[in-house]
C-alpha positions in Angstrom: -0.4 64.5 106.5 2.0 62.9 104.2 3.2 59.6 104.6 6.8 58.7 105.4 8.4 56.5 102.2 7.6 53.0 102.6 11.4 51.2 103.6 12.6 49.9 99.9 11.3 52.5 97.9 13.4 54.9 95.8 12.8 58.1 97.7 13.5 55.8 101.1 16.8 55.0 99.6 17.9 58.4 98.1 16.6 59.5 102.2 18.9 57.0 103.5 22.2 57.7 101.0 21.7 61.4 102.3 21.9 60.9 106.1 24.6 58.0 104.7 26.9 59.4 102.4 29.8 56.8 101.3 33.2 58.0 102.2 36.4 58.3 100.9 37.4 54.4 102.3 34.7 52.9 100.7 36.2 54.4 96.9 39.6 53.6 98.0 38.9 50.1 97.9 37.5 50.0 94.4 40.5 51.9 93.5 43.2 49.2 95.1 40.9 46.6 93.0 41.7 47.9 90.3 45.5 48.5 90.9 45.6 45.2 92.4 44.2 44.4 88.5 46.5 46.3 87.1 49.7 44.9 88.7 48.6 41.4 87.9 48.3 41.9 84.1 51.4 44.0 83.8 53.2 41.2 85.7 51.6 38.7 83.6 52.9 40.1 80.4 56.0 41.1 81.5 56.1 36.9 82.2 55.2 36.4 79.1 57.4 38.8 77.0 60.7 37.0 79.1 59.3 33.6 78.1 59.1 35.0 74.8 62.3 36.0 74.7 64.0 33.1 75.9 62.3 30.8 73.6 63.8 32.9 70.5 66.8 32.4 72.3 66.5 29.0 72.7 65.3 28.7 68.4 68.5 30.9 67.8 71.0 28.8 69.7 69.9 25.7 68.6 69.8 26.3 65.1 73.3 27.5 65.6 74.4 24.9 67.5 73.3 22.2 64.5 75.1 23.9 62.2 71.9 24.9 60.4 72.1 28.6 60.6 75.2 30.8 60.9 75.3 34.1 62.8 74.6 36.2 59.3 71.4 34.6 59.1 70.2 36.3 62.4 70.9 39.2 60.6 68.4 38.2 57.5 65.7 37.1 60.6 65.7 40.7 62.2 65.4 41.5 58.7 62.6 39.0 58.0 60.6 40.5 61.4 61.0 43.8 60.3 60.0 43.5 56.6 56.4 41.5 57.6 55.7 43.6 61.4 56.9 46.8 60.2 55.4 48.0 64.0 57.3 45.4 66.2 60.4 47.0 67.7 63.0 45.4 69.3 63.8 42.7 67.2 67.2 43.9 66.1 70.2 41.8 65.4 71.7 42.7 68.3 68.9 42.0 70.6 68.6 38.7 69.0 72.0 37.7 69.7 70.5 39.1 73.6 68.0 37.1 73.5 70.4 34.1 72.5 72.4 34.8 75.0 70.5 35.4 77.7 69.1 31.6 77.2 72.5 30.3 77.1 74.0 32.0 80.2 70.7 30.8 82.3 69.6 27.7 80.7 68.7 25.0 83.2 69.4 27.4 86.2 66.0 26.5 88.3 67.4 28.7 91.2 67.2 32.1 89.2 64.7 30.8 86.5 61.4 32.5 88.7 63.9 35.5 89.3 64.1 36.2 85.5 60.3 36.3 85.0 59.9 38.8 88.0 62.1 41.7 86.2 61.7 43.8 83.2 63.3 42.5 80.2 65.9 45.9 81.0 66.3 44.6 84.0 67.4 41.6 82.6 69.8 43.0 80.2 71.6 45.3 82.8 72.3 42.1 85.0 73.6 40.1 81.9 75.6 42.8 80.3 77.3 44.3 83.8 77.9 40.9 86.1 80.9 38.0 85.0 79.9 35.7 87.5 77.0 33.3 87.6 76.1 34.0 91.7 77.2 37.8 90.6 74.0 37.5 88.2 72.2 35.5 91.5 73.2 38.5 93.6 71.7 40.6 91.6 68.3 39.2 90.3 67.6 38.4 94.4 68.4 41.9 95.5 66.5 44.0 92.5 63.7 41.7 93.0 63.0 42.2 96.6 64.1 45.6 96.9 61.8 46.9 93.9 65.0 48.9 92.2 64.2 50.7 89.3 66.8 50.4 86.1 68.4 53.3 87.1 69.3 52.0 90.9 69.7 48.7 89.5 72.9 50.5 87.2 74.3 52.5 89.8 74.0 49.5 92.8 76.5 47.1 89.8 78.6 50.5 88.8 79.1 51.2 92.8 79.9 47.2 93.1 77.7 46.5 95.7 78.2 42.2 95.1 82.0 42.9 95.5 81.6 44.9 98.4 79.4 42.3 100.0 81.4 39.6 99.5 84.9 40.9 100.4 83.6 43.1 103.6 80.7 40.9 105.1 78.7 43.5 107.5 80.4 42.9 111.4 78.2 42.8 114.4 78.3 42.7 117.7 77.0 39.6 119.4 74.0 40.6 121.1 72.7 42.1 117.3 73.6 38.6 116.1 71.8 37.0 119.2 68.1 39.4 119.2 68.8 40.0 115.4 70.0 36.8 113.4 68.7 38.2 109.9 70.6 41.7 110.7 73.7 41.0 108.7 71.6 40.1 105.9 69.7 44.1 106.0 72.7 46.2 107.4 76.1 46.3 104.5 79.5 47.0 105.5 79.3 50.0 103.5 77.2 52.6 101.9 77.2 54.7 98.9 76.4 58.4 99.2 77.9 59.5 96.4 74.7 61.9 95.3 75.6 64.2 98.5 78.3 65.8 96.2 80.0 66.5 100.1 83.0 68.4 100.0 86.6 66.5 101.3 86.6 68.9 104.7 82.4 68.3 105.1 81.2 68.4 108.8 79.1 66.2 110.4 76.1 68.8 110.4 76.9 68.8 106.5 76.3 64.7 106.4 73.5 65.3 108.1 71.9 67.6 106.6 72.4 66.4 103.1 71.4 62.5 104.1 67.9 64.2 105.2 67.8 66.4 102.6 68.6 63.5 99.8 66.4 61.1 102.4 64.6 59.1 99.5 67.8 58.5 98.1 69.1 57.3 101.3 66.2 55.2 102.3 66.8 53.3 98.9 70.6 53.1 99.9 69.6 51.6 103.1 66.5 49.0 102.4 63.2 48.8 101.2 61.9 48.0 104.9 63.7 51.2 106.7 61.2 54.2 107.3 62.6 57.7 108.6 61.5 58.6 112.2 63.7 61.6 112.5 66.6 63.9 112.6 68.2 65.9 115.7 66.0 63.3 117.6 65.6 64.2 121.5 66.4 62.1 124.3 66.6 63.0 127.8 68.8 61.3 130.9 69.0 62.6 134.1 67.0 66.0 133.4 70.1 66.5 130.7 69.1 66.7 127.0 70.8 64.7 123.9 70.8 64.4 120.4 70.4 61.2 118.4 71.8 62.2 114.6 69.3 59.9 112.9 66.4 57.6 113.4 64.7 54.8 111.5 62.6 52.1 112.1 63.1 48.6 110.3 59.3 46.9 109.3 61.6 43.1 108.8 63.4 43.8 112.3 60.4 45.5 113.8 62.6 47.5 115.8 63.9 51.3 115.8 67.1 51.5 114.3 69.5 54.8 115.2 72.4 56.1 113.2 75.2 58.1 114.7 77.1 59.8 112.0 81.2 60.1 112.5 83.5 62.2 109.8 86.5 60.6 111.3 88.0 57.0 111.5 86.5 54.6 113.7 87.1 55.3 117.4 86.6 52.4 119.8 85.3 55.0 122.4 82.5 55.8 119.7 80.7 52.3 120.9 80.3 53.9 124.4 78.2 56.6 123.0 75.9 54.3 120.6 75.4 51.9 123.5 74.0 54.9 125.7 71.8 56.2 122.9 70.5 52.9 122.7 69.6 52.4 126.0 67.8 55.4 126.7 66.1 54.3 123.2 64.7 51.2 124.7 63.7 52.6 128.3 62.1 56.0 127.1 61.1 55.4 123.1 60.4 51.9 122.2 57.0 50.2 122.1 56.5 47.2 124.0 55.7 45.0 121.1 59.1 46.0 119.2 62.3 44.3 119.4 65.7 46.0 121.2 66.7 48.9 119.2 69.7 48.4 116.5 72.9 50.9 116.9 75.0 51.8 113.5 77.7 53.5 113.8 77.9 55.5 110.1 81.8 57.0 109.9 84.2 58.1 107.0 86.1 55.0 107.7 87.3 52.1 109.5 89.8 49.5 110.6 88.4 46.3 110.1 90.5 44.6 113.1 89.6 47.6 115.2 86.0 47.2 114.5 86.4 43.5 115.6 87.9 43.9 118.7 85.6 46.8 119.5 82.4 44.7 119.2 83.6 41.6 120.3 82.7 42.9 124.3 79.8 45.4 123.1 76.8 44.7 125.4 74.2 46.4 122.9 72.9 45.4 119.8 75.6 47.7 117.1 77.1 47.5 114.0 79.7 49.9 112.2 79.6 50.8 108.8 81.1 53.6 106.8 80.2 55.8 103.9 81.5 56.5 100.9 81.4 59.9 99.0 82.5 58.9 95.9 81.8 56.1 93.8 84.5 53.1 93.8 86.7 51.8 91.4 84.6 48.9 90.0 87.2 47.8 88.0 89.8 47.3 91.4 87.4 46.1 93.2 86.5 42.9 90.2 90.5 42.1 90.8 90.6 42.2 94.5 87.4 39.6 94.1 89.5 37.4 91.8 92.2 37.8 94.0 89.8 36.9 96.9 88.6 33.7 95.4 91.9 32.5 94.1 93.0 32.8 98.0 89.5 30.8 98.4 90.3 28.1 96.2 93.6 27.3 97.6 92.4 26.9 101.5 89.9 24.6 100.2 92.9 22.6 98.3 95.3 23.3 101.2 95.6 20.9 104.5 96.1 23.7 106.5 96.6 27.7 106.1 96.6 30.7 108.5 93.7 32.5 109.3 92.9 35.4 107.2 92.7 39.0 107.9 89.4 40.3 106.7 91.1 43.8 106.2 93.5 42.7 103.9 92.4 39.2 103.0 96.0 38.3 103.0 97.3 35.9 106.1 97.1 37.5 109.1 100.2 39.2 110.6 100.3 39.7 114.5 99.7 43.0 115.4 99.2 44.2 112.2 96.6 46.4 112.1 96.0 47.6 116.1 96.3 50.9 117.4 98.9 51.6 119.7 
């Protein structure tokens, strides 16, 4: 009779990998190792290329400054780099006088200077070139560092003027949102851009909703890094009678479901009444017992900001209303009504006293201007 393999031996193990094989799980986690890796060095260079850049800056500007260089002789140090490291790119005069400038718009500006290093040198140069402002530039850095845009979103968030938006139409909510929610207004916007829908002027609401699912990466990014698609058409029964939710998402910051109902008209205040409904059957029939109340946004073509106001100010349910927008808006408008905006802004804080301001308009507030007969 032969003997079974001593425990330790070679055949013992190669007996005990075959009744054992490894799985899948145990490879994954080499493979996160190594992406984990991977992230760290690209981060780390991209860390130091920024440094790098601002330090030429820095040499540039100073040198300038003293009186010791004038701007031609950039021109002869691009063509100084170029002659000795025929390989190294982007050392042009032009992105010398970047680099220059990029030093001397954020030098000694320790709230963004971590912000800098976190995003691609493209990155950089999109936020420079595109924003006038210094908390423009703040907006900016903040928002395409956490939400992970890539250049392209990056361009089309400052072309669709998403830091004007935000600053001249804050995102309105109810009270109970503000009460169970009190980071909401910092993940829901007053407005969103759907502009890659290409919708027609007479679309239908099955048309919004079909294209928002059909574009839904797009829209997720238009949304927020944390929302994640539940569904579309989404069922809910009351009473033995069935009903239709037009969208639902869950939020990972909020941990709480979040459901859209999509309008193609103005604002209605009986809309609320609807949303409120949804919401409840939401958090009696759908929610998990370890999420939060679920959100409410009311998505429509448009909106009367005064309406909106007096609409939540009495909602019992956790809502918001927002609109969309088809087309992208005129940036250039938009930078005016801001100036406009913080001219007005300047004088209150000079002024002893001034009337309250209509958030529609931003101009004093006219009584009855702006309700619905």
């Amino acid at each position: 009779m032969s003997k079974a393999p001593k425990k330790g031996t070679k055949q013992g193990l190669a007996r005990q990998d075959a009744t054992n094989p490894p799985s899948p799980a145990d490879f994954d986690e080499v493979l996160r190792l190594i992406d984990a890796a991977r992230t760290r060095a690209v981060a780390a260079v991209n860390t130091t290329l920024i440094e790098l850049y601002s330090s030429i800056g820095e040499y540039i500007s100073r040198k300038i400054e003293s009186a010791a260089w004038g701007e031609s002789v950039v021109e002869q140090l691009a063509a100084h780099i170029a002659r000795t490291h025929p390989g190294l790119r982007g050392y042009t005069r032009p992105n010398l006088f970047r680099m220059r400038q990029f030093y001397e718009t954020y030098r000694g500006d320790e709230k963004v200077s971590a912000l800098l290093r976190q995003l691609p040198w493209t990155h950089n140069l999109l936020i420079l070139g595109k924003s006038k402002r210094a908390e423009e530039r703040e907006f900016y850095l903040r928002m395409a560092t956490s939400e992970k845009w890539s250049s392209r979103e990056l361009e089309r968030q400052i072309n669709g003027a998403l830091f004007e938006r935000v600053v001249m139409s804050p995102v309105k909510v109810a009270a109970p949102l503000r009460q169970l929610h009190p980071d909401a207004a910092t993940v829901f916007k007053d407005s969103y851009l759907v502009e890659f829908l290409d919708l027609p002027p007479g679309h239908s609401e099955a048309d919004l909703q079909r294209g928002l699912v059909e574009q839904l990466k797009k829209f997720l990014i238009e949304l927020g890094r944390d929302f994640c698609y539940v569904g579309s058409h989404y069922p809910v029964q009351v009473g033995g009678r069935d009903f239709e939710l037009d969208l639902l998402f869950f939020n990972r910051a909020l941990n709480c479901l979040v459901a859209f109902e999509l309008k193609v008209v103005e604002f209605e205040p009986e809309h609320i009444g609807k949303l409120q409904f949804y919401l409840e059957a939401l958090d009696r029939d759908v929610k998990k017992p370890h999420e939060q109340p679920t959100i409410g946004v009311l998505l429509c073509a448009t909106k009367n900001h005064e309406v909106v106001e007096y609409a939540l100010s009495r909602a019992m349910s956790p809502a918001l209303v927002a609109e969309y927008q088809t087309r992208m808006p005129d940036k250039n408008l938009l930078q005016a009504k801001l100036h406009e905006f913080y001219e007005l802004a300047q004088q209150q804080a000079t002024l002893p006293s001034i009337e309250p301001t209509n958030p529609a308009t931003r101009q004093p507030k006219k009584p009855g201007k702006g309700r619905k007969k």
